[in-house]
C-alpha positions, -999 to 999 in steps of 0.1 A, spaced: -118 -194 62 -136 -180 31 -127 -148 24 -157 -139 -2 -193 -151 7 -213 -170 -10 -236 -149 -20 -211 -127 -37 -194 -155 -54 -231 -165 -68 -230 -126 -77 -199 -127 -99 -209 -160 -114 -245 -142 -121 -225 -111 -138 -195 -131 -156 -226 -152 -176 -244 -121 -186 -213 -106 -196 -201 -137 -215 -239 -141 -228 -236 -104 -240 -202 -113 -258 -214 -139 -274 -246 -125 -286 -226 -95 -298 -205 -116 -318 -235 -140 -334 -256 -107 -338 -228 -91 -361 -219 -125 -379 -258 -129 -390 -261 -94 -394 -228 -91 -419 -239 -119 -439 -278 -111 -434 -296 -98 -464 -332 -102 -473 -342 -128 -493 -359 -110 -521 -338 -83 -520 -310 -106 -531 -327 -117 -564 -323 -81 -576 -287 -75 -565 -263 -69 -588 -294 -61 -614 -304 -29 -629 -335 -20 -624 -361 10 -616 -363 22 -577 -400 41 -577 -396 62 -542 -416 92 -536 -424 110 -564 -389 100 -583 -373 71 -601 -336 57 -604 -325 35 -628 -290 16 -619 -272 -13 -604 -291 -22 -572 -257 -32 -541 -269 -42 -509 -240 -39 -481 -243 -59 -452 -258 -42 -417 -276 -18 -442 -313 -25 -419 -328 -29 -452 -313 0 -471 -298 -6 -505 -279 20 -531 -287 23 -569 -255 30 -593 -262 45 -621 -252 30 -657 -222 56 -669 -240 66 -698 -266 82 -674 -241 98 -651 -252 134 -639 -225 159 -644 -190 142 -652 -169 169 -660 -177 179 -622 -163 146 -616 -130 151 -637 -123 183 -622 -125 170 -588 -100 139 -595 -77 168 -617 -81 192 -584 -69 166 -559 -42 152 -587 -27 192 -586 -27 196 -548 -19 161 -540 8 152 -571 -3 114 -563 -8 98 -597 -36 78 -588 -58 108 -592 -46 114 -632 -50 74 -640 -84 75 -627 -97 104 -645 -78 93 -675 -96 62 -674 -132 78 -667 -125 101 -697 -118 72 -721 -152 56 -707 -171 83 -713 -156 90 -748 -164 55 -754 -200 56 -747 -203 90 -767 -210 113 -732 -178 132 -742 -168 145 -775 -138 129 -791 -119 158 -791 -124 163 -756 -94 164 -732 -82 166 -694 -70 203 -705 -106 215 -715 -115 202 -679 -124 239 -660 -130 234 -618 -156 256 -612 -165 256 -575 -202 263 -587 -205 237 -611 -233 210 -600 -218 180 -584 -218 148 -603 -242 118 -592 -235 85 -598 -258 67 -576 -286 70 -549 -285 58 -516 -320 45 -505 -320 46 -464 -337 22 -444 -353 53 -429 -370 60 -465 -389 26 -469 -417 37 -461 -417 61 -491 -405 30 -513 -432 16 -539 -411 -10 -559 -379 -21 -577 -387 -28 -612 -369 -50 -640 -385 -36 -670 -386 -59 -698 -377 -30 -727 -346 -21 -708 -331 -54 -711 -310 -66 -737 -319 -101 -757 -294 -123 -733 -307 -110 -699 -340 -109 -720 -336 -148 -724 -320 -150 -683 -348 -136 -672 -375 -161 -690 -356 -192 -679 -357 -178 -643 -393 -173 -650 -399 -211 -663 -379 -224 -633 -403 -205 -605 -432 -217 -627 -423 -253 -631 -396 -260 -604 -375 -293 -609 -380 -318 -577 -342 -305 -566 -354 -266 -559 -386 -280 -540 -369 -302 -515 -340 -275 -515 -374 -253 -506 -384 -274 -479 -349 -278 -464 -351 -238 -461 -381 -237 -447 -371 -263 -421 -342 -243 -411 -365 -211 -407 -389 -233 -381 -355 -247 -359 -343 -211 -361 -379 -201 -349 -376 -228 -319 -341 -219 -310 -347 -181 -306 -377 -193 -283 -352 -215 -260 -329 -185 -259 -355 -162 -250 -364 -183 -224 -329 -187 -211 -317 -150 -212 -349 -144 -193 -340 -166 -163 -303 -151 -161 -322 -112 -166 -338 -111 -136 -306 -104 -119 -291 -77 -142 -294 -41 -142 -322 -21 -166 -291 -14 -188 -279 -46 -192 -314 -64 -198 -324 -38 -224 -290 -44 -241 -299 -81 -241 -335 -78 -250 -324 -58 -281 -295 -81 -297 -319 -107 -289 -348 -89 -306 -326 -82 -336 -310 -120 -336 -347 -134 -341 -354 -107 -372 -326 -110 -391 -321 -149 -395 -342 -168 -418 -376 -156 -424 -412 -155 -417 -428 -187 -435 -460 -179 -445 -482 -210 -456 -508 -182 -475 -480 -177 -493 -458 -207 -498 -487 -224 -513 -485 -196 -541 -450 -197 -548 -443 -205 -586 -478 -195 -594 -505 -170 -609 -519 -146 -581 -539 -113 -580 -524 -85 -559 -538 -52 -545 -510 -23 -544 -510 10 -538 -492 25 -566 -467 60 -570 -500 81 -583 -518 70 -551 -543 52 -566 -552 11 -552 -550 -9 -584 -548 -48 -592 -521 -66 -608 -514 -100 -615 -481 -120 -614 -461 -149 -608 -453 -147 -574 -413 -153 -571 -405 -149 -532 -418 -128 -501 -401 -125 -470 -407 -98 -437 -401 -66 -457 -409 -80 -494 -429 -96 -521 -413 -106 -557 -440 -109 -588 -428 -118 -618 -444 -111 -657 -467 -80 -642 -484 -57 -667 -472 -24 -648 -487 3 -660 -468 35 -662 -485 70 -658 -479 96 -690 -487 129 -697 -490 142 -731 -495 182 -738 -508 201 -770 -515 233 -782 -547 229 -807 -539 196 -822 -503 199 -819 -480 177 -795 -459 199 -777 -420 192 -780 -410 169 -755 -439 150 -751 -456 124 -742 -433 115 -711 -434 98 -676 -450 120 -648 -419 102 -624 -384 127 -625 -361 97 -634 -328 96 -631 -301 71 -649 -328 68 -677 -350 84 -702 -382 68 -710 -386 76 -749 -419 67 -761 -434 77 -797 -465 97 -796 -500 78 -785 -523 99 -789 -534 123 -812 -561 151 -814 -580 150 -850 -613 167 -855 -609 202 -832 -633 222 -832 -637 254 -818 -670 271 -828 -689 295 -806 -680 288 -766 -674 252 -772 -643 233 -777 -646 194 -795 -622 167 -807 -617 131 -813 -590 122 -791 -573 86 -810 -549 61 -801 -527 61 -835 -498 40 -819 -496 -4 -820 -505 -6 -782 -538 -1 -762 -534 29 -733 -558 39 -707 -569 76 -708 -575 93 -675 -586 122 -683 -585 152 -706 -577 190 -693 -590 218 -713 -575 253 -702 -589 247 -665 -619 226 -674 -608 184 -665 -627 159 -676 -628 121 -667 -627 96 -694 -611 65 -680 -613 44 -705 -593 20 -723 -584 25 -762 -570 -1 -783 -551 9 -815 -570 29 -840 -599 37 -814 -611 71 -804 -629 92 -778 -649 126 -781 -640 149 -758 -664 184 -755 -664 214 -730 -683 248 -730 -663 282 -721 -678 313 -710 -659 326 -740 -646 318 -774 -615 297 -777 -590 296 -805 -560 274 -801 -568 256 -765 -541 242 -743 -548 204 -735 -536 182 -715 -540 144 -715 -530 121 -687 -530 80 -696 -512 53 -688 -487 26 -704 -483 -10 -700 -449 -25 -700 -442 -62 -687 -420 -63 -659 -404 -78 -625 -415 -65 -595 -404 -62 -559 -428 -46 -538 -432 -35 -501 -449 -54 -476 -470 -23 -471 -476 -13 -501 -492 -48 -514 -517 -73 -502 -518 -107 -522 -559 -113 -523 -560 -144 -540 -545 -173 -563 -550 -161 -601 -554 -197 -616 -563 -232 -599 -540 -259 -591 -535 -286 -616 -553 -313 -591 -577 -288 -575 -588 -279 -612 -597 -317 -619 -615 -318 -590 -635 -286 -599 -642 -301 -638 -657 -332 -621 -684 -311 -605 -715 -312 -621 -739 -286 -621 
């Protein structure tokens, strides 16, 4: 005589697979998760490079943990450290309450760094450390959140903060995207290949799970639903044939830069995946602001309009004012680009009278600039926002970028084109 129905035993069976299903998604989730990192991101890791969020920029070492959702962290180079001596005190303070050694090595060792890099004085000791509750903390890196992507604009390689070896690294990457040998295009395809079984399998597992769901609780098939959800994102990614047929080659993007403005660059594209787009050899251009009072450069200009932190952008002076003139109510000058590069002037602020130039000068060109006051000016205050070009490596958002086209032809598509007569 049974002693346990049928219809229970099919019950157990029912909940013993979903629990065993659940296991073993659990345990495939967190092993593709651990070792899960997106595919552009990783061509950045372990690089330094600019992180343009918000209104602020970090320079530093970009690490990406595992089960991060996309979040990454930017260490600073030690030279650009904020605050050390905070930093000393607090290993000296726990070294004193503690009397574990560990806490004096370290700090001896961060002291001869710094010394070494000239951030300290030579003379400078572990006795002239003071701990002052009030001091600011020290900052060695920046944590960028998943939650904060949607503030992120790009991670930058600038070609001006690299030495001449990762100068050279950087170029032979650069002729290997451009003109990849026959191993790196199969080992491509291969990739690609894997993406589409891992796209067919997640479809068969859906389709399983959702036979087996129907006789689970809400709880457990939402549990499901999302490891499953997140098992399908995380693995592989999202081939794009726009895109794959543009990989190693010239292209035109649109991207919504940090000053808010839509603006048109043009790249090598490198990689995209779900969250990303890499383009390499971009003119970037980089928004300045240069203050005077008359024809005089105010100290500590021109400079970047971003806070950065880890670096200092130090540029030599652009523009200069020659000609000023300040008769009656009006105010005139020749505003001239006396440095080796072109810039783009945006426009020109006189006390609280802004004017548009927008225009680009090349070295040794000018632009006159006039306004009319109410009222006779001496020495006015002026204010010049431009922009910089300098060449760089870009990774940008998804949603910040739109690829709109191919920036050069194929080599057989271009034949093609040359035989058409017109």
């Amino acid at each position: 005589m049974d002693i346990v129905s049928p219809e229970i035993q099919g019950l157990v069976t029912t909940i013993l697979y979903l629990t065993g299903l659940g296991i073993v998604l659990s345990l495939i989730y967190g092993i593709v998760e651990w070792f899960s990192v997106d595919r552009v991101l990783k061509i950045f890791e372990n690089e330094l490079a600019f992180v343009f969020i918000g209104k602020e920029a970090y320079y530093g070492r970009i690490k990406i943990p595992p089960r991060s959702g996309g979040g990454f962290e930017v260490f600073f180079p030690p030279e650009r450290m904020e605050n050390p001596k905070t930093l000393l005190a607090f290993l000296l303070e726990n070294y004193k309450e503690t009397g574990d050694k560990k806490f004096l090595k370290k700090a001896e060792d961060i002291l001869a760094e710094l010394k070494e890099r000239g951030i300290l004085e030579e003379n400078f000791t572990l006795d002239d450390v003071r701990i002052d509750p009030w001091a600011r903390p020290s900052l060695v890196s920046r944590k960028i959140y998943s939650g904060e992507l949607k503030d992120l604009y790009g991670i930058l390689i600038f070609k001006f903060a690299l030495s001449k070896s990762e100068l050279e690294k950087r170029w032979r990457e650069l002729k290997k995207v451009y003109s990849p040998s026959f191993v790196h295009i199969i080992a491509r395809r291969i990739y690609n290949g894997l993406a589409y079984v891992k796209d067919k399998i997640s479809a068969s597992l859906t389709q399983t799970t959702g036979t087996f769901l129907s006789f689970a609780t809400p709880e457990i098939q939402k549990s499901i639903q999302e490891m499953e959800s997140k098992l399908v994102s995380q693995v592989g990614a999202i081939y794009d044939p726009l895109l794959e047929n543009s990989i190693g080659r010239l292209v035109t993007l649109e991207m919504k830069d940090v000053d808010g403005e839509v603006k048109l660059y043009q790249g090598v594209l490198r990689e995209y995946s779900n969250n990303y787009i890499a383009v390499y050899d971009v003119d970037y251009r980089i928004q300045m602001v240069a203050k005077y009072k008359g024809d005089k450069i105010l100290s500590g200009y021109p400079k970047c309009i971003l806070t950065i932190y880890g670096w200092r952008i130090d540029v030599d002076q652009h523009l200069f004012i020659e000609n000023l003139s300040c008769d009656a109510n009006n105010v005139s000058f020749v505003l001239r680009n006396g440095s080796d590069e072109p810039v783009k002037v945006e426009t020109v602020k006189i006390l609280d009278k802004e004017i548009k130039i927008g225009k680009v000068l090349f070295p040794n060109d000018g632009v006159e600039v006039k306004a009319g006051f109410d009222r006779l000016v001496s020495t006015p205050d002026i204010t010049v926002d431009y922009e910089i070009s300098r060449e760089a490596d870009m990774i940008i958002p998804r949603s910040k970028v739109k690829i709109i086209g191919s920036g050069d032809y194929p080599l057989t598509l271009m034949r093609d084109i040359l035989k058409i007569k017109r």
